[in-house]
C-alpha positions in Angstrom: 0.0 0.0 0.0 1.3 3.3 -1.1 2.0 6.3 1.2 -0.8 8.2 -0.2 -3.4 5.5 0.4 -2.7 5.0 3.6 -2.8 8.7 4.4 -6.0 8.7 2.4 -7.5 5.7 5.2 -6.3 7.1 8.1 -8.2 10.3 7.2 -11.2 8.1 6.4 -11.0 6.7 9.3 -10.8 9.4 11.9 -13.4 11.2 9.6 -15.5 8.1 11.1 -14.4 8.2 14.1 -15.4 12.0 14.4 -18.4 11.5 12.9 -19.0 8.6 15.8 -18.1 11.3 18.6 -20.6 13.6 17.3 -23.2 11.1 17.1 -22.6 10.0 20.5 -22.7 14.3 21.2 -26.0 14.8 19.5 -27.6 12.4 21.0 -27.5 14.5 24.5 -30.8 16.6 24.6 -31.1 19.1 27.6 -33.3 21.2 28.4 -33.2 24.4 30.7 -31.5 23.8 34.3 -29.5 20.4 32.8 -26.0 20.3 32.7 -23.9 17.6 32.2 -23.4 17.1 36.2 -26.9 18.4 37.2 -30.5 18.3 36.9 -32.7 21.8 38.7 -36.1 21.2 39.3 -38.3 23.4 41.0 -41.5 23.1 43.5 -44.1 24.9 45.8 -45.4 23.6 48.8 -47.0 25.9 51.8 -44.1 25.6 54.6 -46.2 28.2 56.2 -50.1 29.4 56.3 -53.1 27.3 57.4 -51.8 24.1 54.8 -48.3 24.4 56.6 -48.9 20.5 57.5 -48.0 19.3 54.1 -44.8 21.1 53.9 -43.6 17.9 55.7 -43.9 16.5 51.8 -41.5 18.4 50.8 -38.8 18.2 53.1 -39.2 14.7 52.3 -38.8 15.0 48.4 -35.5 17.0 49.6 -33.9 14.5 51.9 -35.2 11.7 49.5 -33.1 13.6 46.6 -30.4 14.2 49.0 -29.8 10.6 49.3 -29.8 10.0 45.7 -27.2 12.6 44.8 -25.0 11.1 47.8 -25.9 7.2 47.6 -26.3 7.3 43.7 -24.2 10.3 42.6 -27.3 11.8 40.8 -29.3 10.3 38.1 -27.0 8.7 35.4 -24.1 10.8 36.5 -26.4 14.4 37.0 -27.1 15.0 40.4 -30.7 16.7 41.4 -30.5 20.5 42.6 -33.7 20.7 43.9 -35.6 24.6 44.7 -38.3 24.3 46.9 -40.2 27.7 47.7 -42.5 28.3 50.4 -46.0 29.5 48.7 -48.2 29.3 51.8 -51.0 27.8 50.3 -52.0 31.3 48.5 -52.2 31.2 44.8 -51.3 34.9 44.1 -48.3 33.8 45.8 -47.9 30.5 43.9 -48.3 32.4 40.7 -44.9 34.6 42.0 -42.6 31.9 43.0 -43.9 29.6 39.6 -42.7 32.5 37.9 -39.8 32.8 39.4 -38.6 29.3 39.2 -39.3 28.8 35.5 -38.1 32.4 35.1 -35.3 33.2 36.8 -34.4 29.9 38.3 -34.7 28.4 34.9 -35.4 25.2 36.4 -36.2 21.8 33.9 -39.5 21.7 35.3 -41.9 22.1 38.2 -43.0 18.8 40.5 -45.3 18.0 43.3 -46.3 21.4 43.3 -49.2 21.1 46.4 -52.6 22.8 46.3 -55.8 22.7 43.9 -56.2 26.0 43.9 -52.3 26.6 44.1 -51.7 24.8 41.0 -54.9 25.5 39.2 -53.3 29.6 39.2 -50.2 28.4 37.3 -52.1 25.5 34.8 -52.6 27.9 31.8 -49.1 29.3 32.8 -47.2 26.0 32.4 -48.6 24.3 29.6 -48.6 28.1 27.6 -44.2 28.0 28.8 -44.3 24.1 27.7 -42.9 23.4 31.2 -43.5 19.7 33.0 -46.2 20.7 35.7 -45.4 16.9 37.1 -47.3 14.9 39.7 -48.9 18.1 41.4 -49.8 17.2 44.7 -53.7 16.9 44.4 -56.1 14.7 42.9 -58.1 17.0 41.1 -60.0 16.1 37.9 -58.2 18.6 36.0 -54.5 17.1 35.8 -55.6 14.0 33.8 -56.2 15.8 30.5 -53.1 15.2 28.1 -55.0 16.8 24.7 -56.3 19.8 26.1 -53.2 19.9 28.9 -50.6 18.2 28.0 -47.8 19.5 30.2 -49.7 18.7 33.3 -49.8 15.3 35.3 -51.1 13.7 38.6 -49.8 11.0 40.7 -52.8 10.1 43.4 -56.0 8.8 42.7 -58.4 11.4 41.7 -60.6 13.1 43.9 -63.4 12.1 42.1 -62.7 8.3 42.3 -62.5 8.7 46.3 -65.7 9.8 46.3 -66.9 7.5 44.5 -65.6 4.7 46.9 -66.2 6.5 49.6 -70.3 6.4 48.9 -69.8 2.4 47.5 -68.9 1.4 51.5 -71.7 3.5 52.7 -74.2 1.9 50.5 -72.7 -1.3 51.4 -72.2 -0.7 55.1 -74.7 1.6 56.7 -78.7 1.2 56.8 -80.7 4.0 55.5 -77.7 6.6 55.1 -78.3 10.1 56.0 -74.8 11.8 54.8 -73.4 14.8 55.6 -70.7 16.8 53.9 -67.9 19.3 55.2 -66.0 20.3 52.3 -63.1 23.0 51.4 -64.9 25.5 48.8 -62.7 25.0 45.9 -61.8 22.2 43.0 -60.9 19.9 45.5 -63.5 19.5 48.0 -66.3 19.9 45.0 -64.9 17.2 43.4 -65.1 14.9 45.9 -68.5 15.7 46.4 -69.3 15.4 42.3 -67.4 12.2 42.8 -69.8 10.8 45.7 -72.9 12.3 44.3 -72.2 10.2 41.1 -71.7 7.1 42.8 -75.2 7.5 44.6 -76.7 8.4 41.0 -80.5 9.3 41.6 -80.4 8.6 45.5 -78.0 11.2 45.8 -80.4 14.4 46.6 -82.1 11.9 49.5 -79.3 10.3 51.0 -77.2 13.7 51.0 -78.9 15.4 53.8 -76.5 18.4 54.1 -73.6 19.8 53.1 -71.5 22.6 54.0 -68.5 24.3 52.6 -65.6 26.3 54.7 -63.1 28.9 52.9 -59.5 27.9 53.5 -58.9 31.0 55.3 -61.6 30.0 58.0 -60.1 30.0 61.5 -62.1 27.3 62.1 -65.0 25.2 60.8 -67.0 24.7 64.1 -70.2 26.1 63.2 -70.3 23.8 59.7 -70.0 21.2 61.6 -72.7 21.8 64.5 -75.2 22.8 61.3 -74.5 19.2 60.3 -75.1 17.3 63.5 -78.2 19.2 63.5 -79.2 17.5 60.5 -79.2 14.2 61.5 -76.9 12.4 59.7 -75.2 9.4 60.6 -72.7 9.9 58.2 -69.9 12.2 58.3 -67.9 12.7 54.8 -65.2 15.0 55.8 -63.7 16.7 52.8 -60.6 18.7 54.3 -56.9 19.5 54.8 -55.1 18.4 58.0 -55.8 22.1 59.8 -59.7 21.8 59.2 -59.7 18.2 59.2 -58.3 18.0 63.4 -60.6 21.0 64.0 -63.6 18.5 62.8 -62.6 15.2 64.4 -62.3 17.6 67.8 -66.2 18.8 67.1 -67.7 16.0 66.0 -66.5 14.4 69.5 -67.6 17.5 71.3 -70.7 17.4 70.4 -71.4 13.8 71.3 -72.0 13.3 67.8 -71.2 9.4 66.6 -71.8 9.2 63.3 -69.7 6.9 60.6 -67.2 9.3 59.8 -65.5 9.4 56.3 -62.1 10.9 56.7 -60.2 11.8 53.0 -57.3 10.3 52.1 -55.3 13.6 52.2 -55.8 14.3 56.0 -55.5 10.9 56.2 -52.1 11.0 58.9 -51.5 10.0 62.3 -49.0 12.5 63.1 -50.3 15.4 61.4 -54.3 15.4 62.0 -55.2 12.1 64.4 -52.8 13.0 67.3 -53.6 16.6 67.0 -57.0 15.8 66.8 -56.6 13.6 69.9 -56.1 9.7 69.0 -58.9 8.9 71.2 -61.4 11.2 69.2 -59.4 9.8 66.0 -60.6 6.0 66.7 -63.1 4.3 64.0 -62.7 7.1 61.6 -62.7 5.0 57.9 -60.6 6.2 55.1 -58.8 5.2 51.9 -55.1 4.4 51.4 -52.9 3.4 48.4 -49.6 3.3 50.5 -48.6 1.1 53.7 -48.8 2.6 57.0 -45.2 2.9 58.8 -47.1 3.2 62.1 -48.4 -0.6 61.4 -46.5 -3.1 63.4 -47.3 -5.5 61.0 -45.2 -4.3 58.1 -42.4 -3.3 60.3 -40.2 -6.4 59.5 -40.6 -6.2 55.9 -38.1 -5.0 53.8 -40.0 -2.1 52.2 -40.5 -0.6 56.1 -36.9 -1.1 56.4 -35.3 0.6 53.7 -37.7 3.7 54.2 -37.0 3.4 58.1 -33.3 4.1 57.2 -33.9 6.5 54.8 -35.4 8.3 57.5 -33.0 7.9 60.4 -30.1 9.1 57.9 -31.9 11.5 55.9 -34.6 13.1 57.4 -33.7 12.3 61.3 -36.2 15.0 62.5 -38.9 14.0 60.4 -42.2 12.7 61.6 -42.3 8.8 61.5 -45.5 8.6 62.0 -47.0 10.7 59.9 -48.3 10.1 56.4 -46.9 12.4 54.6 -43.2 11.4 54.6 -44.4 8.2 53.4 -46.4 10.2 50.2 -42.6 12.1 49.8 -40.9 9.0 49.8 -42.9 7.2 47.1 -43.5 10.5 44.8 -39.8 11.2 44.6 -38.8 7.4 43.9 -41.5 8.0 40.8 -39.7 11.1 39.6 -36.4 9.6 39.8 -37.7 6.7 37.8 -38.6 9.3 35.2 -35.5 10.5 35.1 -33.5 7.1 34.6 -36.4 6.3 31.5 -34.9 10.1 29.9 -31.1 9.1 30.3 -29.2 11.3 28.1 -32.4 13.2 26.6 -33.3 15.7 29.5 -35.5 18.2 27.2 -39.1 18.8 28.6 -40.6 16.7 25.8 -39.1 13.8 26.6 -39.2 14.5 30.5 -43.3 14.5 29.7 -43.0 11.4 27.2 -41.1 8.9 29.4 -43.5 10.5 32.9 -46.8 8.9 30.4 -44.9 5.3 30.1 -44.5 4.4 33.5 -45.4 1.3 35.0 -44.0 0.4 38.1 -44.1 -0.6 42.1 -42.3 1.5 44.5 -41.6 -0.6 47.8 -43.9 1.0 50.4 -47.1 0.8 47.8 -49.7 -1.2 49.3 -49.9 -5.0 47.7 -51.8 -4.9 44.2 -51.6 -0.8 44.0 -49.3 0.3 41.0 -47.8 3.5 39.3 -48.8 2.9 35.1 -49.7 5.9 32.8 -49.5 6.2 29.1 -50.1 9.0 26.5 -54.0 8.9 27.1 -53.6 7.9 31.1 -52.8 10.4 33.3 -53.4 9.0 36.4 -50.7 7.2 37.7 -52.6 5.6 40.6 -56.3 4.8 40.7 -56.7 2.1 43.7 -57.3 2.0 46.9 -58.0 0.1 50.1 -60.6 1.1 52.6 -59.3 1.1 55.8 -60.0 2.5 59.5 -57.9 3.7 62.4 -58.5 1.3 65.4 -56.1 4.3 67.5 -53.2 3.3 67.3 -53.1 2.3 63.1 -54.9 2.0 60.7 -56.4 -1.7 60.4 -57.5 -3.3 56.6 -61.7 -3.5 56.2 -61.1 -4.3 52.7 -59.7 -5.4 49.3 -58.0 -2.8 47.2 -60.7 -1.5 45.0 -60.2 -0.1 41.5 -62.2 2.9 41.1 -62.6 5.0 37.5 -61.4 8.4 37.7 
């Protein structure tokens, strides 16, 4: 082989090889707030105001990331720099620090932000910027629409679907209902009330004997609730956020009132609304659950409990064990960093919202026979549930898990 020929294939070949290199280049996507070595994703939750209870969520989420970036070093080499901002459960205020995240911040998208009416300000906002509103923290009606919405997700069951289980076990479990309803005057305490009143179909205007709404700036809901006793139900469907939701079980008890009492599934917490509340007052309330309870003694030698006990001890030492919500934390920041893995090199927001609509999986402290599985048309990631009711102590199984439509 002449001199010139093999000049000629060495040229060739680091042509190829160049070409290779670039291909392997291009086939990195990021979006805004992605770096080679980091990934920024923003959030809201109300640290302060009269929803300060579920800040305890996102403390979680932190700690949970925390680990990751430590234990893991990131998410395929990019670890998470995670902004959480304080929005007190006011939506004017939501609006400001959304802004300011996707704005200034220039985060690759916003997750678990925490509020109906929180999240509902900054909807339009978010899918108008094309930025991953992802597994907001309510189970509104609203998130699951991927044509008309199709930067916003879920990650609980819907609203609507606890209400309609909710009225399934009283049909099936109390004689000639007589239901009352105490619920937060906003998307999500009317759609748990649409969601029940469907369920009861035609019975609904005669089994529903009174309802009464409270503003979320109420300093407290005591005369809703005595309005209700005095309409004697002997059902109590209690749509509210852990403030309101301890102010009710405190009432109801006050008033010698004993009527089956429905508790939603987001007030659903030992630490943060039964001991408040009193556990004493707390004891044969019946609610819904999609998660295990850390506070069972039961599930305490499996290895699910243990891994999230340790998470905890190392993480998140001054968290509240037995509350709820670090469990709810826990589980909705494993789903997000499953997301993440599914992107791998292609962090852009399409593909953030592409691989978040193919999941299908199990995180460890899910409750036997409950899943996370979405697709393009299924934004829902979780839509059953097991009834359930707290003996005092814990909460104690009356039931299967039951797949409700959302």
């Amino acid at each position: 082989m002449n001199t010139g020929r093999k000049l000629t294939l060495a040229l060739a070949a680091v042509a190829v090889m160049g070409l290779a290199s670039g291909s392997a280049l291009a086939e990195k996507k990021y979006g805004p707030g992605v770096t080679d070595t980091s990934i920024k994703i923003g959030n809201t939750d109300p640290y302060s105001g009269p929803a300060a209870a579920y800040g305890l969520i996102g403390k979680t989420i932190a700690a949970y990331f925390d680990k990751i970036n430590k234990e893991e070093g990131g998410v395929n080499g990019r670890k998470i720099d995670f902004i959480s901002l304080d929005d007190g459960y006011s939506p004017p205020k939501t609006k400001e620090q959304t802004r300011k995240l996707v704005e200034q911040d220039k985060v690759l998208l916003v997750f678990q932000g925490l509020g109906t009416p929180t999240q509902s300000a900054v909807h339009a906002y978010m899918n108008h910027k094309k930025v991953p509103q992802l597994f907001v923290a309510t189970g509104a009606s609203k998130w699951a629409q991927p044509k008309k919405f199709p930067w916003t997700m879920g990650w609980q069951p819907s609203y609507q679907t606890e209400g309609h289980l909710f009225a399934k076990y009283v049909l099936a479990n109390v004689k000639d209902p007589k239901i009352a309803i105490l619920y937060q005057n906003d998307d999500y305490g009317k759609d748990y009330v649409k969601g029940m009143r469907d369920e009861l179909g035609d019975k609904a205007d005669k089994l529903i004997v009174a309802e009464e709404s409270y503003e979320v700036t109420d300093p407290t809901i005591n005369s809703q609730v005595i309005k209700l006793k005095d309409s004697g139900a002997n059902v109590f469907f209690n749509v509210s956020t852990p403030k309101a939701a301890a102010q009710a079980i405190k009432k109801v008890r006050e008033l010698n009132w004993d009527p089956l009492f429905l508790n939603n599934s987001v007030s659903n917490s030992v630490g943060s609304v039964y001991k408040p509340a009193g556990l004493d007052n707390s004891k044969g309330i019946v609610s819904l659950q999609y998660y295990k309870d850390t506070t069972d003694p039961s599930i305490q030698g499996t290895e699910a409990f243990k891994k999230w006990k340790k998470f905890m001890d190392t993480y998140f030492p001054n968290g509240d064990q037995s509350s709820s919500f670090t469990t709810f934390g826990y589980l909705v920041a494993q789903t997000m960093v499953q997301v993440l893995k599914q992107c791998g090199d292609d962090l852009s927001r399409e593909n953030i919202m592409k691989q978040a609509a193919n999941l299908d999986m199990h995180p460890d402290m899910m409750l036997d026979g409950v899943d996370i599985k979405t697709s393009p048309t299924d934004f829902f990631p979780i839509e059953s549930m097991q009834p359930i009711k707290f003996d005092g102590e814990k909460f104690v199984p009356i039931g299967d898990v039951i797949k409700g439509g959302s």
